[in-house]
C-alpha positions in Angstrom: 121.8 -6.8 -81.4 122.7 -10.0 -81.1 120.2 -12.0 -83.0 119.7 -12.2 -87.1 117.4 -9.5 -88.7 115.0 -9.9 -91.6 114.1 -7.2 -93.6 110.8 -7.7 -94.9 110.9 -4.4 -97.6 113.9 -4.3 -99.6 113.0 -2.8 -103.4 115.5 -4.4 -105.9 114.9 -3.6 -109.9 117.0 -5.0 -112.7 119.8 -2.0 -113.5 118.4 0.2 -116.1 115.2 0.8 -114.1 116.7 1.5 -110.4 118.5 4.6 -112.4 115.3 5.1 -114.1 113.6 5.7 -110.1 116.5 7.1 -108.4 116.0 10.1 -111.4 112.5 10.2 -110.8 112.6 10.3 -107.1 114.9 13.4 -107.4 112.4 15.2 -110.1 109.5 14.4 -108.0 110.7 14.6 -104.2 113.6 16.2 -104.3 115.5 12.8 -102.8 118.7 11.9 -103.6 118.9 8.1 -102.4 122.1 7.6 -100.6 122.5 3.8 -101.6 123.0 3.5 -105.8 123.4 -0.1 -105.8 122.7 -2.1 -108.1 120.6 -5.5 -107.0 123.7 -7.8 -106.5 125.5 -5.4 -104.7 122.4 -4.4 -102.4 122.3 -8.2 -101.2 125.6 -8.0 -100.6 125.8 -5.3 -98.8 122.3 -6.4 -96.4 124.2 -9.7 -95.9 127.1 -8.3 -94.4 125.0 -5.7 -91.9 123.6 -8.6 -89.9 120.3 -9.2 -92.5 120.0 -12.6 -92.8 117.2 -13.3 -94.7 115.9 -10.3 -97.4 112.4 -9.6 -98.9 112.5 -7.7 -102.0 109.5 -6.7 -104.0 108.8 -4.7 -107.0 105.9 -3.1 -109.6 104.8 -2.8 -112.6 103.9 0.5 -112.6 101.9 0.1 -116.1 100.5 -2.5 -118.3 102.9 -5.7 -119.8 105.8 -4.9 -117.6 105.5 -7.2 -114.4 106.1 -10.5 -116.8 109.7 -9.5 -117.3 110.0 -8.0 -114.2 108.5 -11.1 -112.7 111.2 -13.3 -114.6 114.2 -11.0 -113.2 112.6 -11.9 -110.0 112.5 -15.9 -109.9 116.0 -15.4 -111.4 117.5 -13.2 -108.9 115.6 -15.6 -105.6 117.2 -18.5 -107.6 120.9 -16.8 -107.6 120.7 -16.3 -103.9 120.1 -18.2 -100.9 117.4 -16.7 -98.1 115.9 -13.8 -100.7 112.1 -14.0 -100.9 110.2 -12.0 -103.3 106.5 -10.3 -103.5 106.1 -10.3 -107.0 104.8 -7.4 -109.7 101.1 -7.1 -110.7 99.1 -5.1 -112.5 95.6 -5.4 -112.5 95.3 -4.9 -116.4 97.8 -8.1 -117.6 96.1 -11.5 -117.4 95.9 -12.4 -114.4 96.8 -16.5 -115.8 100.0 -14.9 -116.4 100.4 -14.1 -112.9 99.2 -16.6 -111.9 101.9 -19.0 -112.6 104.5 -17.3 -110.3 102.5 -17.4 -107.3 103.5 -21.4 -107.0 107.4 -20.5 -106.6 108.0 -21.1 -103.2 110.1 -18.2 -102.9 107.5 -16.2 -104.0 105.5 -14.6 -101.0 103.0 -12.9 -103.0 102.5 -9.5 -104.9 103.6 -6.3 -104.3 100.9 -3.4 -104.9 101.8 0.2 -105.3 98.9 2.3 -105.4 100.4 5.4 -105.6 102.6 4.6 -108.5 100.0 2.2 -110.3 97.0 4.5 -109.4 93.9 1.5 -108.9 91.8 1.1 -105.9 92.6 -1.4 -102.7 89.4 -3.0 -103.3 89.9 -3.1 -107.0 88.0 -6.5 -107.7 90.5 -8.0 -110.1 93.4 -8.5 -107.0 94.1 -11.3 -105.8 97.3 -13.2 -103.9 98.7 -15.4 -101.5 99.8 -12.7 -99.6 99.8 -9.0 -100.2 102.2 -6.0 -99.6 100.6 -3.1 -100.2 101.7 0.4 -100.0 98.5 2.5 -99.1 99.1 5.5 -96.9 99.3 8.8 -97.4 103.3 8.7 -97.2 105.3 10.4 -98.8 102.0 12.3 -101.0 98.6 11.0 -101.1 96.0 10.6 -104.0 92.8 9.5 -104.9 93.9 5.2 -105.0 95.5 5.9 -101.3 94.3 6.3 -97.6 92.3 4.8 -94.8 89.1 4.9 -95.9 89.7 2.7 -99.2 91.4 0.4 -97.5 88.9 -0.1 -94.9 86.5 -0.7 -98.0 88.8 -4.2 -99.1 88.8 -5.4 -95.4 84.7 -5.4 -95.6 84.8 -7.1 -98.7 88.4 -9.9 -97.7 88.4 -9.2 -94.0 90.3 -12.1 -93.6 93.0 -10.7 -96.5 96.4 -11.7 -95.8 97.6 -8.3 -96.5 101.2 -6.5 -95.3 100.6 -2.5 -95.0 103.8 -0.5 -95.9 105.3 2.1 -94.0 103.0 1.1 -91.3 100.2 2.8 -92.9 101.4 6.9 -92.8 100.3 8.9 -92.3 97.2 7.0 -90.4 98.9 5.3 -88.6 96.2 5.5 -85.7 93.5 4.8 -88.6 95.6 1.5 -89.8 97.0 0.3 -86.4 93.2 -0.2 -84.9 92.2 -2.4 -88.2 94.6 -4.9 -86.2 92.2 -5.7 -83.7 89.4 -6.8 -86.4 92.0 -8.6 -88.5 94.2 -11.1 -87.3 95.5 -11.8 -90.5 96.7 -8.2 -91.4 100.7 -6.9 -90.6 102.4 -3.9 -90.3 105.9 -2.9 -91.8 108.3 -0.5 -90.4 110.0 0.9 -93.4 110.6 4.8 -93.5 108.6 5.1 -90.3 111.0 5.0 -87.6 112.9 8.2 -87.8 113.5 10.9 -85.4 113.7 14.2 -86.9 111.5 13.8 -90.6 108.0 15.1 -90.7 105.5 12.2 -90.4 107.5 9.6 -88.9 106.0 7.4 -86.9 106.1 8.9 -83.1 103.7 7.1 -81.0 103.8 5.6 -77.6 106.1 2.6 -77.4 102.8 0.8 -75.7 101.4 0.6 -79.3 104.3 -1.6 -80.1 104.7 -3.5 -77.7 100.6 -4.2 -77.7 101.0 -5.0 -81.6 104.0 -6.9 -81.2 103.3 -9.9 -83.0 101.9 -8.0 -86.0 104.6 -5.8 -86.9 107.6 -7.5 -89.4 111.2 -4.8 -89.9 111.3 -3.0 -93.0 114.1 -0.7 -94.0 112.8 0.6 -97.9 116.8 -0.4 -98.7 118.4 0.7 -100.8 115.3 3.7 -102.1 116.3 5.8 -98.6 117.5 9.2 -98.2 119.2 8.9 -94.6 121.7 5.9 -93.0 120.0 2.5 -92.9 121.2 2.3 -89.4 119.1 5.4 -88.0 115.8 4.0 -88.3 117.3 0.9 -86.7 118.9 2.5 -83.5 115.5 4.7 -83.4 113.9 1.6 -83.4 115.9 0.4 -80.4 115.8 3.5 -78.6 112.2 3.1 -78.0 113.1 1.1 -74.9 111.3 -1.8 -76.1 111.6 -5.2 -74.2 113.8 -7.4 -76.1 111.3 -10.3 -76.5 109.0 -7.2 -79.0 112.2 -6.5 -81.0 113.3 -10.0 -81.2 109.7 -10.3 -82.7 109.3 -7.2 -85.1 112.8 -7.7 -85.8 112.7 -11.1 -86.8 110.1 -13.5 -85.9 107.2 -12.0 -87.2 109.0 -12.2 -90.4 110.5 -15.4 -90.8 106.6 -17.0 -89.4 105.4 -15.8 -92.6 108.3 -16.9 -94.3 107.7 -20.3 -93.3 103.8 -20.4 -93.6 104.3 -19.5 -96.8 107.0 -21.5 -98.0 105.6 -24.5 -96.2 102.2 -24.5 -97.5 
């Protein structure tokens, strides 16, 4: 490739709590994550693999945690130049709180987990500049998660400026046709594009290059349990015209970028 890359899910955590999740995602998955770097070292390392702008987001996966995690955040985007951040929320802090992060400009919103943080999509306290949401089915399901919540928050803010993670698996079918309805909704690659793991996404290349401008790159960096560059060259390998990976790639990305930092 011979263009710049953004990479629109990147999860950093301050030190203590990425060992804290690499230990848990053994206990509960059975995945040893290949990467253990720590945050400074994971920029680094996308920096010199040709990413040249990174979006990282974390959660607070209970009460009174995203403040401090929210801090770490405006601290780290400060430290580095091109690194964007969705910041923590939980539905139960005070929302004025939160509130006073969403004005940073490198702050492109909040990052919800519903798996981990176990509250509905359409859970009236949310709100945002823009959302990244994790709410398929991938890698387990519960009751917070799936299509048919989801579809519950676009009737209520079908005009939500929402990112879905992992491009919605395991719907994908379910979550790609909510793009036609919403113009405002995106799709992100991350943990999707693999060739051999059960539930990756294996669809006709039509679909992407038909969503084209809706789709933003992903890699789930450094929280993965095979080579960053495999879901890359599968990527590629779709046979994709270059003007749809220039766009997923990068485009896509860096237009919301700019929206957001803009105004």
């Amino acid at each position: 490739m011979n263009y710049p890359i953004i990479d629109f899910h990147v999860h950093l955590f301050p030190d203590r709590m990425f060992d804290a999740i690499w230990k848990s995602f053994v206990k509960d998955y059975g995945w040893d994550v290949i990467y253990h770097l720590y945050y400074k070292d994971c920029i680094a390392y996308l920096k010199e693999h040709s990413i040249e702008k990174i979006v990282f987001s974390n959660y607070a996966h209970k009460q009174d945690v995203a403040q401090h995690l929210n801090d770490w955040n405006i601290q780290v985007c400060e430290e580095h130049d091109e690194v964007y951040c969705f910041c923590a929320f939980h539905p139960d802090d005070d929302i004025n709180v939160a509130q006073r992060y969403i004005t940073h400009p490198k702050v492109l919103g909040f990052k919800l987990q519903l798996l981990v943080q176990k509250f509905y999509p359409y859970d009236s306290r949310l709100f945002n500049k823009r959302i990244l949401m994790h709410v398929g089915t991938g890698p387990v399901g519960n009751e917070f998660v799936g299509y048919n919540g989801f579809k519950q928050l676009l009737k209520i803010f079908p005009d939500l400026p929402v990112t879905v993670a992992h491009m919605g698996a395991y719907e994908y079918d379910e979550f790609l046709q909510l793009l036609d309805e919403h113009p405002h909704l995106m799709m992100d690659t991350a943990f999707v594009f693999l060739p051999d793991y059960e539930g990756a996404f294996h669809k006709n290349p039509e679909v992407l290059e038909r969503y084209q401008d809706r789709i933003v790159y992903g890699s789930d960096f450094p929280n993965i349990i095979f080579p960053r560059e495999l879901e890359l060259q599968t990527l590629t390998n779709y046979g994709l015209t270059d003007t749809t990976l220039r766009k997923i790639l990068y485009e896509n990305g860096n237009a919301i970028i700019r929206q957001i930092v803009n105004g």
